[in-house]
N, C-alpha and C positions, 0 to 999 in steps of 0.2 A: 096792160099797164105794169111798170116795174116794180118792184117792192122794195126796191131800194131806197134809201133815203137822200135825198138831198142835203150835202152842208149848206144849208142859208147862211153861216160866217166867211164859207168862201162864195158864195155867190156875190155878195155885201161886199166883200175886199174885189171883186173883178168888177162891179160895176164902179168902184171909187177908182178903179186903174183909167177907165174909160173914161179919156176925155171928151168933154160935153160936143164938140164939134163933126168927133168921132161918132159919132151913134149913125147917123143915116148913114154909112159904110157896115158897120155894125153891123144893122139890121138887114143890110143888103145881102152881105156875105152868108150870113145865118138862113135868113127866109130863101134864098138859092138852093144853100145846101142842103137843108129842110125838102125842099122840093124834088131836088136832084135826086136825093135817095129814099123817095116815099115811095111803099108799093103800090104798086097798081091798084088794089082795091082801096088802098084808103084815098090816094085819088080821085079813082070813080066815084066815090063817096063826098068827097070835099065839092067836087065839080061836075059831075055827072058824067064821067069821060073818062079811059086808061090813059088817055093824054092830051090833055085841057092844062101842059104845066105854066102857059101863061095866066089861065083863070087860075090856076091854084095859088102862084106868088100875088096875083090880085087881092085874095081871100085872106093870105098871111098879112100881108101890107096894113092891109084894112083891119083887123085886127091886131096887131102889132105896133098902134099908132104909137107915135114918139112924141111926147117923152112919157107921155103917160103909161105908157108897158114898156119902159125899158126890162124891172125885174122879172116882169114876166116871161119878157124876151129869152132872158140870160135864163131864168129856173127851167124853161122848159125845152132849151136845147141842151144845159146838162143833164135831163130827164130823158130827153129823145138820142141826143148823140153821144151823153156821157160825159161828165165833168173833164175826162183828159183828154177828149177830141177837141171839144167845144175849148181849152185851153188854149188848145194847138194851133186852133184853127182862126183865135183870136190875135194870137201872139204872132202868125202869119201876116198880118196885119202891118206888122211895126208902126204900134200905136202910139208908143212913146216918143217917135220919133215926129210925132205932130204937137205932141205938147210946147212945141218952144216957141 
């Protein structure tokens, strides 16, 4: 686990960026890339398997339900991939440009 701290002020300003329609993309992009770069053994751990990555994003999914774990969603990919990945990797998105 990181020792790092989490800004919950910028988690709270990136979940009000996200518009509401936007989140199951969101969470699709995240729990992916979650999975895409999880090692092997926490894998095997999650799902019984070094590559079970369909049962793995089953397990995020299911956990991760929407809306109810949006800030979970968001806390714990800037916990897992770093507040300026997890930025980057949102703003790849071009979310704003659903807002209209």
């Amino acid at each position: 686990m990181t020792s790092e701290l989490i800004d919950l002020d910028l988690v709270d300003k990136t979940i009000a960026l996200i518009p509401e329609q936007a989140w199951p993309q969101v969470q699709q992009v995240i729990v992916t890339t979650l999975v895409d770069n999880m090692p092997g053994s926490v894998l095997e751990t999650l799902t019984g398997s070094y590559d079970n990555f369909d049962r793995a994003e089953e397990i995020l999914y299911d956990y991760y339900q929407l809306p109810k774990k949006q800030e979970d969603l968001i806390v714990d990919a800037f916990k897992i991939m770093g507040p300026v990945n997890c930025l980057e990797l949102l703003h790849s998105l071009n979310l704003s440009n659903s807002q209209q």
